[in-house]
C-alpha positions as CSV (number, residue, x, y, z in Angstrom):
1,X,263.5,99.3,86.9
2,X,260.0,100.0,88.7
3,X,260.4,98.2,92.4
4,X,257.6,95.4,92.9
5,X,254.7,96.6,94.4
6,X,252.8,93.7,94.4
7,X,251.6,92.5,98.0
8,X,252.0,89.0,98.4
9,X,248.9,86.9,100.1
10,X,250.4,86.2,102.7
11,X,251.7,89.6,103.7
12,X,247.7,90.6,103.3
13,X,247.1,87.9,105.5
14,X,249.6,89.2,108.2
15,X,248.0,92.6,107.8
16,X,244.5,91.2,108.0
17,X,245.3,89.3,111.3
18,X,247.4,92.4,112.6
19,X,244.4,94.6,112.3
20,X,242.4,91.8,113.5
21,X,244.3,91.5,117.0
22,X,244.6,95.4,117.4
23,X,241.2,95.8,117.3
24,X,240.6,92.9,120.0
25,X,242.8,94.3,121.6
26,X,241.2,98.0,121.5
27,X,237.7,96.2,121.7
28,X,239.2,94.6,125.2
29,X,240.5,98.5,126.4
30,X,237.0,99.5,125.9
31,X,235.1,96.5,127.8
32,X,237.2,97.6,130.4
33,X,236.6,101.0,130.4
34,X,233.2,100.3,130.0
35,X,232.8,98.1,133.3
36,X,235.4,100.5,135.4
37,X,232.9,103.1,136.2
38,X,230.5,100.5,137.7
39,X,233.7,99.8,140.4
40,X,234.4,103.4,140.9
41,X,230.7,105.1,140.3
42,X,230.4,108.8,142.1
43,X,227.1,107.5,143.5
44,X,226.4,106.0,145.7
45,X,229.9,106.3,148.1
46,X,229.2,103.1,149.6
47,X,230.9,101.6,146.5
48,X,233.9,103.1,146.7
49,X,234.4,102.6,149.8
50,X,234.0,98.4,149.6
51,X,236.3,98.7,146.7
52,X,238.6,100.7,148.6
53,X,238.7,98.0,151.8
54,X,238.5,95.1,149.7
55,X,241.9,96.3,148.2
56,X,243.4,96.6,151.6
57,X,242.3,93.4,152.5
58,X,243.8,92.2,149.2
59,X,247.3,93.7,150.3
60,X,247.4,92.6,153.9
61,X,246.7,89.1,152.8
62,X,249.1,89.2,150.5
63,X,252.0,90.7,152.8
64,X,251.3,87.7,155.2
65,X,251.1,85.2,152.8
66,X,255.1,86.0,151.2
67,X,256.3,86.6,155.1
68,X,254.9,82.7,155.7
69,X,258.0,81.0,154.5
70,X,260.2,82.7,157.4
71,X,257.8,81.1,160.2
72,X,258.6,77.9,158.0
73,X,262.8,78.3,157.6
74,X,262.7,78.9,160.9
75,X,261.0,75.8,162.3
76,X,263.3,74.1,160.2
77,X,266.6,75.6,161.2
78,X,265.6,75.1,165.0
79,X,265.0,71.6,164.3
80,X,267.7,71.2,162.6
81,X,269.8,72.0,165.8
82,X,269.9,68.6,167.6
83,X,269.9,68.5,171.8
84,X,269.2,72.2,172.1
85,X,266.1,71.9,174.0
86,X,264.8,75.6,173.9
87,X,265.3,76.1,170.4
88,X,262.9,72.4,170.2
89,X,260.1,74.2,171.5
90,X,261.2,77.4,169.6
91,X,260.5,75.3,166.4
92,X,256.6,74.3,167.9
93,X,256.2,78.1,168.8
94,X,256.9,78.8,164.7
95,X,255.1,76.0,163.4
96,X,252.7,77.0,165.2
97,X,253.0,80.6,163.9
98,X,253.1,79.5,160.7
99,X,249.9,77.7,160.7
100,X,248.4,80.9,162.0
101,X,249.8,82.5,159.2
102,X,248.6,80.5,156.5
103,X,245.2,80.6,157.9
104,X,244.9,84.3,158.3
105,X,246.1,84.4,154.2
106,X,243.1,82.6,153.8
107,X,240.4,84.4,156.2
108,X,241.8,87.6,154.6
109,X,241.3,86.3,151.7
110,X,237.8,85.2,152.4
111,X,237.0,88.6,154.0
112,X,238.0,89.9,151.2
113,X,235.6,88.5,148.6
114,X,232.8,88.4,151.0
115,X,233.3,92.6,150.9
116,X,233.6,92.9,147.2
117,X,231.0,90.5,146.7
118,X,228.0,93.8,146.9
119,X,230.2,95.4,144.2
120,X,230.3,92.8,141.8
121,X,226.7,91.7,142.2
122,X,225.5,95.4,141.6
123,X,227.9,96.1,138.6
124,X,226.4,92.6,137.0
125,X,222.6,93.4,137.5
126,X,223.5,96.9,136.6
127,X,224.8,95.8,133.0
128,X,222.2,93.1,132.5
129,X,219.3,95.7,133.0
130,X,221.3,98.2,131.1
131,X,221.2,96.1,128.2
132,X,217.6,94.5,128.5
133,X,216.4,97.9,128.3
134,X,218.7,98.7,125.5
135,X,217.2,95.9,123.4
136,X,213.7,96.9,124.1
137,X,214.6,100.5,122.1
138,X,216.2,98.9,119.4
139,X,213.6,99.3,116.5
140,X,211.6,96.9,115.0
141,X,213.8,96.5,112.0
142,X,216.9,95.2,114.0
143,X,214.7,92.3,115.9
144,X,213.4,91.2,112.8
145,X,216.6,91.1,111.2
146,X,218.3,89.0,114.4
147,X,217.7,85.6,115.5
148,X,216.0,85.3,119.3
149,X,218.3,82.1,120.3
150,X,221.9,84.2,119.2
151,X,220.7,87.5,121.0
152,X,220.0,85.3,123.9
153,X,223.3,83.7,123.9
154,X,225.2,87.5,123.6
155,X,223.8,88.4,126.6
156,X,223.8,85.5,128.6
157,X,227.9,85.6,127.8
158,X,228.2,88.9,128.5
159,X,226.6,88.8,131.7
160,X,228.4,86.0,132.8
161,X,232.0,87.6,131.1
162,X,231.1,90.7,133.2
163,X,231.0,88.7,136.3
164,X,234.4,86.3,135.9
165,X,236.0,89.7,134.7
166,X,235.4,91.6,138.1
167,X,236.8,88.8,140.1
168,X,239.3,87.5,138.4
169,X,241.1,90.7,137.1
170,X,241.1,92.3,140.3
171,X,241.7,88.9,142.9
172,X,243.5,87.1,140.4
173,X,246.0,89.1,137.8
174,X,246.6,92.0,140.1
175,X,247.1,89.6,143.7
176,X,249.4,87.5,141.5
177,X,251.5,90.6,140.2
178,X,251.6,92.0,143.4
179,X,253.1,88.4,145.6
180,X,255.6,88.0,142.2
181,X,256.9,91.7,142.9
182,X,257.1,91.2,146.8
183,X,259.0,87.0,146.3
184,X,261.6,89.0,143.8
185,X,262.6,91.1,146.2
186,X,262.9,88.9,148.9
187,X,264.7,86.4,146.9
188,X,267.3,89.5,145.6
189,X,267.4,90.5,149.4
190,X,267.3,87.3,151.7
191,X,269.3,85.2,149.3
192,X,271.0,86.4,145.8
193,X,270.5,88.2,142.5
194,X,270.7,85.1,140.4
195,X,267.9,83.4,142.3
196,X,265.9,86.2,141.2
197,X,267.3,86.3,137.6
198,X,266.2,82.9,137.1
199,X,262.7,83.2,138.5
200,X,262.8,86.6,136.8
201,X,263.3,84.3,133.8
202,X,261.2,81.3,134.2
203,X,258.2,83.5,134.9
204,X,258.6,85.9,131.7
205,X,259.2,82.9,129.4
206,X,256.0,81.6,131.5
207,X,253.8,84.5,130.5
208,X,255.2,84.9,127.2
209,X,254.4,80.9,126.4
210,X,250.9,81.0,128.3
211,X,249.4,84.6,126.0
212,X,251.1,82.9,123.1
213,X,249.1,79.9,123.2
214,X,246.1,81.4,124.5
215,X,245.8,84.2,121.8
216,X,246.3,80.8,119.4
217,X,243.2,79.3,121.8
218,X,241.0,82.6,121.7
219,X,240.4,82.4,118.2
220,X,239.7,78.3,118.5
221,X,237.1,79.4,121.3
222,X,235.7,82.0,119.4
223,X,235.0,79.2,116.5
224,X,233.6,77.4,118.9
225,X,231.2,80.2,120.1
226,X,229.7,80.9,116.7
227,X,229.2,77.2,116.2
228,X,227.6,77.2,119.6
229,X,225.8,79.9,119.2
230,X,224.6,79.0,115.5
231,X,223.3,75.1,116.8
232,X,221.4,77.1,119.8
233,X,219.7,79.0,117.2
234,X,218.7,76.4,114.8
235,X,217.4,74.5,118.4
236,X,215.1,77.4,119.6
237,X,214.2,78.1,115.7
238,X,212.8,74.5,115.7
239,X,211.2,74.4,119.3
240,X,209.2,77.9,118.5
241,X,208.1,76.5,115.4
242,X,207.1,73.3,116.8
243,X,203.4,72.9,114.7
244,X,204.9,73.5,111.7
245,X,207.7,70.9,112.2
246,X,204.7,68.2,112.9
247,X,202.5,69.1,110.4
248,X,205.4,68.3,107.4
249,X,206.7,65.2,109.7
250,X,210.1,67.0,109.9
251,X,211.5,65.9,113.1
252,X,214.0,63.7,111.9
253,X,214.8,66.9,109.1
254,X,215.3,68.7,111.9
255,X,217.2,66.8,114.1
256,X,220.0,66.4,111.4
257,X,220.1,70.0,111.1
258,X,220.7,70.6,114.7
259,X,222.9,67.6,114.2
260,X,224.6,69.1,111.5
261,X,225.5,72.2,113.8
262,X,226.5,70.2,116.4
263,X,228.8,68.6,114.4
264,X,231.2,71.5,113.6
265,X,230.8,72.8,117.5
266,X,232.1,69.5,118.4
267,X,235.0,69.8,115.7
268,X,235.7,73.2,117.4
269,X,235.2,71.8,121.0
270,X,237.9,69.1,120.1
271,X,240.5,71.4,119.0
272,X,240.2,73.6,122.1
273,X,240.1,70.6,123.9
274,X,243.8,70.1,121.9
275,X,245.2,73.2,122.4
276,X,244.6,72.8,126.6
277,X,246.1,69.9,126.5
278,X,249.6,71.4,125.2
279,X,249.3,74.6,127.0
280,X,248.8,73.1,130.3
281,X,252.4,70.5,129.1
282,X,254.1,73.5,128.1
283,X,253.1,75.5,131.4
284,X,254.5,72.5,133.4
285,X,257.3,72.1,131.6
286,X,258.7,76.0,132.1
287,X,257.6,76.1,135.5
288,X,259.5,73.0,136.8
289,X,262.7,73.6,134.4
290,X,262.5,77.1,137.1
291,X,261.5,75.3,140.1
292,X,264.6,72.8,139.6
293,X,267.1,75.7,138.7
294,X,266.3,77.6,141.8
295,X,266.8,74.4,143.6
296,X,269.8,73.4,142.4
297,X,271.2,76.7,143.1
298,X,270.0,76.8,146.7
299,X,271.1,72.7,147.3
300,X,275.0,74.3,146.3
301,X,274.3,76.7,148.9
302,X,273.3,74.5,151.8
303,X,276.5,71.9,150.5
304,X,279.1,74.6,150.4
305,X,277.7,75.9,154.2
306,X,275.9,79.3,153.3
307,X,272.7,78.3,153.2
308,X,271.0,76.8,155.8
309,X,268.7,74.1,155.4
310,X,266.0,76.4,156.5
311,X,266.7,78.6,153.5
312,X,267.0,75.7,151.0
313,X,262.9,75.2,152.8
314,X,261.9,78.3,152.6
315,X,263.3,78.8,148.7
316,X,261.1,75.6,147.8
317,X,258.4,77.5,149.9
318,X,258.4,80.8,147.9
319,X,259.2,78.8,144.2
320,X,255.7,76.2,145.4
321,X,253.8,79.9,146.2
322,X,254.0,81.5,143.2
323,X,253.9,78.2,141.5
324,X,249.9,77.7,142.1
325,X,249.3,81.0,141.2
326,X,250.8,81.0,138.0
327,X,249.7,77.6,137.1
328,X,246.3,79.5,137.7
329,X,247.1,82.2,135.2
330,X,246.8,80.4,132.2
331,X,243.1,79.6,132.9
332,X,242.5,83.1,134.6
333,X,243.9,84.8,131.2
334,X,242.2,82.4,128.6
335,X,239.1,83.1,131.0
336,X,239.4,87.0,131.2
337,X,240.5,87.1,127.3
338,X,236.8,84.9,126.9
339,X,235.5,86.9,128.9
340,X,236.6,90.4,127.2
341,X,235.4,88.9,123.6
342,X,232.0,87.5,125.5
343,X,231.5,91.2,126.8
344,X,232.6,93.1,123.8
345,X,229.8,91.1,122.0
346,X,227.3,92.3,124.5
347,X,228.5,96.1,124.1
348,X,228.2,96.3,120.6
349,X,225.2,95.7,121.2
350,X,224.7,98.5,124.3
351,X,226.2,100.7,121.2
352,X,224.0,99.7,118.4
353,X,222.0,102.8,117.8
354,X,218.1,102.7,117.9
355,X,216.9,103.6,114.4
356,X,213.8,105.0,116.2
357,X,214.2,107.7,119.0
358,X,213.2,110.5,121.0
359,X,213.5,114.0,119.2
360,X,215.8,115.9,122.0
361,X,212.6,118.4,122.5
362,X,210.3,115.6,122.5
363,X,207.2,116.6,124.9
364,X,204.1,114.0,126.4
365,X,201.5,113.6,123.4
366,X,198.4,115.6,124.5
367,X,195.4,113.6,123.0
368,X,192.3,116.2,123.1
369,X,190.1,114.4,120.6
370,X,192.2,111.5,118.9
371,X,192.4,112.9,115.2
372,X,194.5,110.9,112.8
373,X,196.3,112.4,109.9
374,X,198.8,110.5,107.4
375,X,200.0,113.5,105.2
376,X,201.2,112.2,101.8
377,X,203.2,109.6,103.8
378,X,206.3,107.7,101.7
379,X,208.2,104.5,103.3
380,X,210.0,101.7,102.3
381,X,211.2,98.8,104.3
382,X,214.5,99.0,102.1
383,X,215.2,102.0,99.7
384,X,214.7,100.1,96.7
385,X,211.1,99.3,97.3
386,X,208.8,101.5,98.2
387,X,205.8,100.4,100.2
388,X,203.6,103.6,100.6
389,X,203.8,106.2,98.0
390,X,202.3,109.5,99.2
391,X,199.3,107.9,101.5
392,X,196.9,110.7,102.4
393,X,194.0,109.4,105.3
394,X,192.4,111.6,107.9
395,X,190.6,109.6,110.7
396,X,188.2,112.1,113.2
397,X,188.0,111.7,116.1
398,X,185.2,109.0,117.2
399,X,185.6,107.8,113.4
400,X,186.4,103.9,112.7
401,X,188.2,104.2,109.6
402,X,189.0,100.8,108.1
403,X,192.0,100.6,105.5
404,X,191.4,97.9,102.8
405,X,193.6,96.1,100.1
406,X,195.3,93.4,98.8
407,X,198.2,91.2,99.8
408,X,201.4,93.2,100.1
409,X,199.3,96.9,99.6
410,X,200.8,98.0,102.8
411,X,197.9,98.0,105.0
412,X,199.8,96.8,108.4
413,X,202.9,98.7,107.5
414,X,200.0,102.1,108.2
415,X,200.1,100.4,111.6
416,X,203.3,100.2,112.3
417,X,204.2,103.7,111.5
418,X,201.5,105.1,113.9
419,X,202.8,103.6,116.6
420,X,206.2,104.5,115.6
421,X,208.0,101.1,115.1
422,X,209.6,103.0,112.1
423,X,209.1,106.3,111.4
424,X,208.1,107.7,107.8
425,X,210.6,108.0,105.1
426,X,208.7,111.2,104.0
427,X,205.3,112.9,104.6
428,X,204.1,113.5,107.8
429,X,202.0,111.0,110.5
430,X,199.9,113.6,113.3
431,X,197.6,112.8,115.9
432,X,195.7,115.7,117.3
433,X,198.3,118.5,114.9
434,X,201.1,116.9,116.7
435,X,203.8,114.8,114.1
436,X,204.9,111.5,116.1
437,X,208.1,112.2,115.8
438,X,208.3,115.1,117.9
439,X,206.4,113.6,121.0
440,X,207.8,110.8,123.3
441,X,207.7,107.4,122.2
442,X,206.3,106.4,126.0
443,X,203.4,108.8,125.5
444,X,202.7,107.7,121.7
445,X,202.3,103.8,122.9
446,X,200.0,105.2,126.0
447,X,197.8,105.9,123.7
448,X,197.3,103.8,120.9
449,X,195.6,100.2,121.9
450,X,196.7,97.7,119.1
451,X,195.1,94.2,118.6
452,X,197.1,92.0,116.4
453,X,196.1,90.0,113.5
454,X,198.2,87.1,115.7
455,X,198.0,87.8,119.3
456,X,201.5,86.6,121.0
457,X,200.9,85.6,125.0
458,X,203.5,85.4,128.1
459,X,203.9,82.2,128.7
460,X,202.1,82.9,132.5
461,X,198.6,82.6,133.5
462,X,195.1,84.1,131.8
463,X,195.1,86.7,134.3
464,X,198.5,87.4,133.9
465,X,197.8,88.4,130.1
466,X,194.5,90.1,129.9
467,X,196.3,92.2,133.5
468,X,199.4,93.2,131.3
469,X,197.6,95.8,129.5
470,X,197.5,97.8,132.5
471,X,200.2,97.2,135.1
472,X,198.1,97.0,138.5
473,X,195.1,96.6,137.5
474,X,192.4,94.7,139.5
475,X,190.7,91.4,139.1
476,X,187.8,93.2,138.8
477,X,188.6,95.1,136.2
478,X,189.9,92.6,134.6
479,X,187.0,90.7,134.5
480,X,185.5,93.2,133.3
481,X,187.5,93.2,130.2
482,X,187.1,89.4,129.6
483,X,183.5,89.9,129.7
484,X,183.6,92.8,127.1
485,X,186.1,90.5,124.9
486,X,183.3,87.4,125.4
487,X,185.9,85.4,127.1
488,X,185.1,86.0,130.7
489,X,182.5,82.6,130.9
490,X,185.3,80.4,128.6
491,X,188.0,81.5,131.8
492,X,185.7,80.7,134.3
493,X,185.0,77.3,133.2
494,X,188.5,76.3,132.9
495,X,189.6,74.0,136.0
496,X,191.7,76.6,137.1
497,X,189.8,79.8,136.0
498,X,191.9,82.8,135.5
499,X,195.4,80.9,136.5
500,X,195.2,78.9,134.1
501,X,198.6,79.1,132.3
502,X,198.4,79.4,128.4
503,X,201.7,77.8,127.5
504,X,204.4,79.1,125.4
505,X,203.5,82.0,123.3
506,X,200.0,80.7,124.2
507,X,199.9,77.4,122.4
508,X,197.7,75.7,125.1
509,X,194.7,78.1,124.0
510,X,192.8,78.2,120.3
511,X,193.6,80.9,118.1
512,X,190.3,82.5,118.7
513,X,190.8,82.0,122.4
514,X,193.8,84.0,122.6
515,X,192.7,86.4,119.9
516,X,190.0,87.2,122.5
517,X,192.7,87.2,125.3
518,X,194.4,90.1,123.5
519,X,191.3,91.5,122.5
520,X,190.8,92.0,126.8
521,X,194.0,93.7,127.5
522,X,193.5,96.1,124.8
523,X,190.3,96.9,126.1
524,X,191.6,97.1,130.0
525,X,194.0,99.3,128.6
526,X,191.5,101.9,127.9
527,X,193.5,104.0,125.0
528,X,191.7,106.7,123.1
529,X,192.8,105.6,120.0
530,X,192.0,101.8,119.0
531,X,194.4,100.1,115.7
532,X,192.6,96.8,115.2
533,X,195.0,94.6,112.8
534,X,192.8,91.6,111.3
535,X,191.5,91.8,115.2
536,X,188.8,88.9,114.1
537,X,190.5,86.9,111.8
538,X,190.5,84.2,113.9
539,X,187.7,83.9,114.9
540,X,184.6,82.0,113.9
541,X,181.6,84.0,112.0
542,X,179.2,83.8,115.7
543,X,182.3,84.9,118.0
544,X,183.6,87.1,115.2
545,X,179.8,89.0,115.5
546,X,179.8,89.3,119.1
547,X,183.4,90.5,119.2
548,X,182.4,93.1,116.7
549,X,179.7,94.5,119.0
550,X,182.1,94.7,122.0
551,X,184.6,96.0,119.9
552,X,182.2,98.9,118.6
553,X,181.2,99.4,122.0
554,X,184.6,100.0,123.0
555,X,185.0,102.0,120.5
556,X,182.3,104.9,121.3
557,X,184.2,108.1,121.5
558,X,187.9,106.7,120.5
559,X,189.4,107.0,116.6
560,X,189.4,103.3,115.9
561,X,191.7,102.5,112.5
562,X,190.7,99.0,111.1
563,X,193.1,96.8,109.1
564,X,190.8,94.4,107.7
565,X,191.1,91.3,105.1
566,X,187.2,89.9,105.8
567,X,185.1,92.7,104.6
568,X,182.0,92.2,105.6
569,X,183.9,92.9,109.5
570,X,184.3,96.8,108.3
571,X,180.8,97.6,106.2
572,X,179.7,99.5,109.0
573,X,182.7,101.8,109.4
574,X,182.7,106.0,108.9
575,X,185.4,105.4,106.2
576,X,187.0,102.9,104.2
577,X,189.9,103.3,102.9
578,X,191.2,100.9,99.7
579,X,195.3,100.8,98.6
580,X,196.4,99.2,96.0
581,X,200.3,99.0,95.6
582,X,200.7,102.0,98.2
583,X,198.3,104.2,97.0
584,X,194.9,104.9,97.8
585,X,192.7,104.4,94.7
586,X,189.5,104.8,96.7
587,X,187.8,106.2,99.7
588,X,184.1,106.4,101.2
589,X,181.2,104.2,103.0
590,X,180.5,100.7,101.9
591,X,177.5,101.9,100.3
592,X,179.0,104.6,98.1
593,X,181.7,102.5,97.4
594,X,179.8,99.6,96.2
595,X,177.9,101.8,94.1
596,X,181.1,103.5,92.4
597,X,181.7,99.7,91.1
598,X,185.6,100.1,91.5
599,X,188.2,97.8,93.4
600,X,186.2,97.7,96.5
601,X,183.4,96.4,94.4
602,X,185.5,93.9,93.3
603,X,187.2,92.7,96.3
604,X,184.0,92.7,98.0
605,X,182.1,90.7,95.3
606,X,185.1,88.3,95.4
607,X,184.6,87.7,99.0
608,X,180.7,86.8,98.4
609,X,181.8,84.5,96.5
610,X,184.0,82.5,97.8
611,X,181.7,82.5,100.8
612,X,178.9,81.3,99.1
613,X,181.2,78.6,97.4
């Protein structure tokens, strides 16, 4: 008869949560690997050489602190010895010492931090600006596919898990191992093998109960996290989309929902909370079932004459030393094993790959006149839907081509792929002969100047913004800009002129007011190709004309591409350029276009009528 092969659910389960805690596990080998090499770089030596004297300071501290107790046993011994006069003041002399000795643990101690403290500091900004620039490379597909309050959160964790983990596991863990391994031997030495065979005992069961519980308590915290993590979003979700929430009178809908999130955090928070409770009982319980078996042990010695009482001191000394210590350890493991998941969040990140980077022979683009080619270029967002099917568009240099079409005829995706925020699923995108995917990316963004159909500001000050399209430049030239982007007389009448902040994303400014903002740093950029995306959308019909001008002006010898909704903003360009689902169905001047009676002629007589409507 065929054996059962059938796996039982909870076998899969076992399996499931076995593979689970093996690849926490491996996930916690490589966050430490990962942090190591900032302790131990080759460069620069100074480093290694705080590490190396912050580990001697670690030992020496450590080597007075378990050869305390004998300045303690001693003082008591010599009291102990009643109407011996000398062996009086002998006692003050080792109370004395011992005092010393317990305060140079400490200073040690101190001394030791204070010389790791560069380390640490260095390693932590060295992570936190190795992963801020790592999220600035990731493409433009990944940001709009995460959630700004939860990235946020990753890092903020990790940071903070990279710095607990670099003092803790070195001045915590490895200091504790270390004083357990020197107390054994004195115990096995000074006293007997059983009083090490129980405190042998007591502290295994210890560590066995305390990573029991805690693995138990990980996966609690972790719940925790996501709900934490999950109610932060939905906060910063509603905060950045504060209009919208007022103009539907959704505060109170929106307050349930972060109420709602809240709710499950504080289920999670509770069950930690729990769990604490009975690890911290079950800790105290082990510890002093030890404490009291030493005790015992050494009280039978002092009865039956061969211990002193000294000893019986000094073995309640050593049992109360490493007592603190590994009362510590449960927090400092649940911490470091918080720590490792907090930090292997943040390197999965470090290790998500950019969809878009540098070819490995990637050279500077060389921009000699500005020419713009899309060569039968194919892309899709996701594979099942294409968005442009074989474009073809040449833009000469000190052309202004504008690209036309309906909603969802990927006009802005043209865009997007010119600056390389995706790259083209087939075809070719050059500028001057050279395909964009073969020059570097810092080049490529050098020289294309893009003004948004929805300009996004730094929550800083007016000069601040209009400034950031050239880092250094001077007030004068930015001025300059402002004027050029009709803005410069709006600035100057504001009580605080060009320090005026514009709030969050720029909320304290009109959408034509910031639309002219961005409008300036383009222009104090100084690119010599121009992408204007809906540039004047927001605008009202006597700005939008004067922004026009400057924006032609600016445009004299530069390739300037045009994404445009309001036609009549584009009649007087070189080219225009109509898709329709993808394609391009036509191509020419407004005149010629007009004439040909096609889609443009449509879309364009659409437009004069709802105008005049």
């Amino acid at each position: 008869m065929p054996a059962d092969t059938t796996t039982s659910p909870d076998a899969d389960d076992a399996t499931g949560a076995q593979k689970t805690e093996n690849e926490e596990r491996q996930s916690g080998l490589r966050t430490i690997r990962k942090v190591a090499p900032y302790l131990w770089p080759e460069d620069p030596a100074w480093v290694r050489h705080r590490v190396l004297g912050a580990m001697a300071l670690l030992i020496f501290s450590k080597l007075i602190s378990v050869s305390t107790p004998f300045f303690y046993k001693g003082a008591v011994d010599a009291l102990a010895e009643e109407g011996v006069p000398m062996l009086a003041l002998g006692a003050v002399g080792l109370t004395v010492a011992y005092g010393v000795a317990r305060l140079m643990t400490v200073g040690f101690q101190q001394l030791r931090d204070a010389v790791f403290a560069r380390v640490g500091q260095r390693a932590l900004r060295m992570l936190a600006l190795e992963t801020f620039n790592h999220i600035h490379k990731l493409s433009m597909r990944y940001h709009i596919t995460r959630k700004t309050g939860g990235l946020s959160r990753i890092i903020e964790r990790g940071v903070k898990g990279v710095d607990f983990l670099l003092r803790f596991l070195l001045f915590s863990i490895g200091p504790l191992m270390l004083e357990l391994v020197l107390v054994g031997i004195i115990l096995a030495v000074v006293f007997d093998f059983w009083y090490l065979l129980v405190v042998a005992a007591t502290i295994a069961l210890y560590v066995w109960f305390t990573f029991a519980v805690t693995e138990w308590r990980v996966k609690l915290r972790r719940e925790m996290n996501d709900q934490d993590t999950d109610a932060n979003q939905k906060a910063i979700d509603s905060l950045l989309n504060f209009e919208t929430v007022k103009y539907f009178g959704a505060e109170a809908r929106e307050a349930r929902r972060y109420d709602s999130a809240m709710e499950k955090y504080e289920a999670a928070a509770i069950k930690t909370n729990y769990s604490l409770a009975f690890l911290n009982f079950g800790q105290s319980l082990l510890i002093t079932g030890g404490l009291i078996g030493v005790m015992i042990m050494a009280a039978i010695g002092v009865q039956n004459g061969s211990l002193t009482v000294g000893d019986f001191v000094m073995v309640n000394a050593y049992m109360v030393q490493i007592t603190i210590p590994l009362n510590f350890l449960g927090t400092v493991y649940r911490e470091i094993r918080q720590a490792l998941v907090d930090m292997g969040e943040m390197f999965d990140l470090l290790e998500q790959p950019a969809e878009v980077k540098d070819a490995p022979d990637a050279k500077p683009l060389q921009v000699t006149g500005g020419r713009v080619e899309l060569d039968a270029v194919r892309f899709g967002y996701d594979a099942e839907r294409a968005i442009l099917k074989g474009v073809s568009v040449i833009a000469e240099p000190g052309e202004m081509v504008a690209i036309v079409g309906s909603t969802g005829s990927g006009k802005s995706t043209i865009g997007r792929l010119l600056f390389r925020f995706y790259d083209v699923g087939g075809g070719a995108l050059r500028i001057d002969g050279q395909d964009v995917r073969q020059v570097t990316q810092e080049s490529l963004h050098a020289a294309i100047g893009v003004v948004p159909q929805d300009t996004v500001l730094f929550n800083d000050t007016i000069r601040y913004n209009i400034g950031y399209g050239r880092d250094g430049a001077t007030q004068q030239e930015i001025e300059t800009a402002a004027k050029a982007a009709q803005i410069h007389d709006f600035i100057e009448g504001l009580p605080e002129g060009y320090q005026t902040t514009v709030g969050e994303r720029g909320l304290k400014l009109s959408g034509g007011e910031k639309q002219r903002v961005g409008i300036a740093r383009t222009l104090l950029k100084d690119p010599p190709i121009l992408l204007l995306d809906e540039a004047t959308s927001a605008l009202d019909s006597e700005t939008e004309q004067d922004i026009k001008e400057a924006l032609m002006q600016a445009g004299r010898g530069r390739t300037v591409l045009t994404i445009a909704h309001r036609l009549s903003t584009i009649a007087e360009a070189d080219k225009i350029i109509v898709l329709e689902q993808g394609e391009v169905v036509e191509q020419g001047r407004h005149e010629d276009l007009l004439e040909k009676g096609g889609r443009y002629a449509q879309l364009w007589a659409r437009q004069q009528s709802d105008e005049a409507a």
